[in-house]
C-alpha positions in Angstrom: 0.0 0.0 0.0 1.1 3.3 -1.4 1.0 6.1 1.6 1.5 10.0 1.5 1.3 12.6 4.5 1.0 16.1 3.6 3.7 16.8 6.3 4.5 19.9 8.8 7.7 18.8 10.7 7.0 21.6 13.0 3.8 20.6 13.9 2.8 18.3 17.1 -0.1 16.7 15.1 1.6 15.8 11.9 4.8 14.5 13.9 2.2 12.0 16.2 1.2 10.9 13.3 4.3 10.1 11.7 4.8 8.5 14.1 1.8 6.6 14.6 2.0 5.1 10.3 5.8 3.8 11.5 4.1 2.3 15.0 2.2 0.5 12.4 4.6 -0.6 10.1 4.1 1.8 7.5 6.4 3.9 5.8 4.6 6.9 3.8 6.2 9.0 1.3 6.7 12.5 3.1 5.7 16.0 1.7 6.3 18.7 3.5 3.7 20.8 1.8 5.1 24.1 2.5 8.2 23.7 0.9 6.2 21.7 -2.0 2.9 22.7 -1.6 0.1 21.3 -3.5 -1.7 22.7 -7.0 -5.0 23.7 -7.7 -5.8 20.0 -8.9 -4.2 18.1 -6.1 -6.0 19.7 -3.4 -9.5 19.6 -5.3 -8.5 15.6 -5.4 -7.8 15.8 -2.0 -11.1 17.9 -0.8 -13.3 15.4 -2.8 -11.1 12.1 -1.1 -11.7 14.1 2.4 -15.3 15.0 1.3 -14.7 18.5 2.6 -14.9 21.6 1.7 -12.4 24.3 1.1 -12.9 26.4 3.7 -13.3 23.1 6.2 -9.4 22.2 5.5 -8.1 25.8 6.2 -6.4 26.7 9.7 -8.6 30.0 9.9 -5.8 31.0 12.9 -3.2 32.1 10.2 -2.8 35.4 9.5 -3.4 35.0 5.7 -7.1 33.9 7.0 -7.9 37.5 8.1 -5.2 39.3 6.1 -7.6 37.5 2.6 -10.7 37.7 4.0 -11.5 34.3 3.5 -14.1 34.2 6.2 -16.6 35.8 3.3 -19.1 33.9 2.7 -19.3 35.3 -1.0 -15.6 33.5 -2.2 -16.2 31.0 -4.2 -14.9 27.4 -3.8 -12.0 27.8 -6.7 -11.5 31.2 -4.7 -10.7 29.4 -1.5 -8.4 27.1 -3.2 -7.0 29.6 -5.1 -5.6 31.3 -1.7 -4.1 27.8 0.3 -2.1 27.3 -3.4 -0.8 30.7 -2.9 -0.6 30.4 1.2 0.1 26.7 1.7 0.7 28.2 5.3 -3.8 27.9 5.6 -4.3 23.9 4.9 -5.1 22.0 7.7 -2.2 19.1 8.8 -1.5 16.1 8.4 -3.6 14.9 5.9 -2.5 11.1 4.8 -3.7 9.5 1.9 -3.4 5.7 0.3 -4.3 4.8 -3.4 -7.8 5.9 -3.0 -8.9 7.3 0.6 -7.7 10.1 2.5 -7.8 11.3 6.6 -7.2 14.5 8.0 -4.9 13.8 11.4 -6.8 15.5 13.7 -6.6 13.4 16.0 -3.7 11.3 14.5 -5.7 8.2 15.2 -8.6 9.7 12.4 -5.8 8.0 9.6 -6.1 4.5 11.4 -9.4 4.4 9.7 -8.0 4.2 5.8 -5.4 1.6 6.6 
């Protein structure tokens, strides 16, 4: 089985659940997603895997939340998108994926569900 995390070394979720894949055997391709974050297309594929919305997988805490605006209810969903390609710094961590499902790691035991 082919497994990716969407990766922040600096944060305590994303590092738990490192952790938690090797505890199980597993050992995912890494992406630390603000160094290589993802396009447009990659993080509509991974909204749809996640069945969220954009808005649902953005830390609204970041600066870039309130500096964009992108609490308005009148952005559109390519809008949303649009602003965590160009501030990778606004999508939620870790998200791990396999071949054809995907988990947000809040907690890091949400992934154990798509092994």
């Amino acid at each position: 089985m082919t497994i990716t995390i969407y990766h922040n070394p600096r944060c305590s979720k994303s590092r738990r659940t490192l952790e938690l894949l090797r505890d199980q055997g597993l050992e995912p391709r890494i992406l630390e997603y603000l160094k290589t974050p993802p396009d447009t297309a990659t993080l509509e594929r991974l909204l749809d895997m996640l069945g969220l919305e954009p808005r649902e997988l953005m830390r609204k805490q970041e600066k870039a939340y309130q500096e964009h605006a992108l609490a308005n209810p009148e952005l559109s969903r390519n809008a949303l998108i649009a602003a965590m390609v160009a501030h990778p710094k606004l999508i939620e961590r870790p998200i791990v994926v396999t071949e054809d499902k995907a988990a947000l790691g809040r907690p890091p035991e949400a992934v154990l569900d798509i092994l």
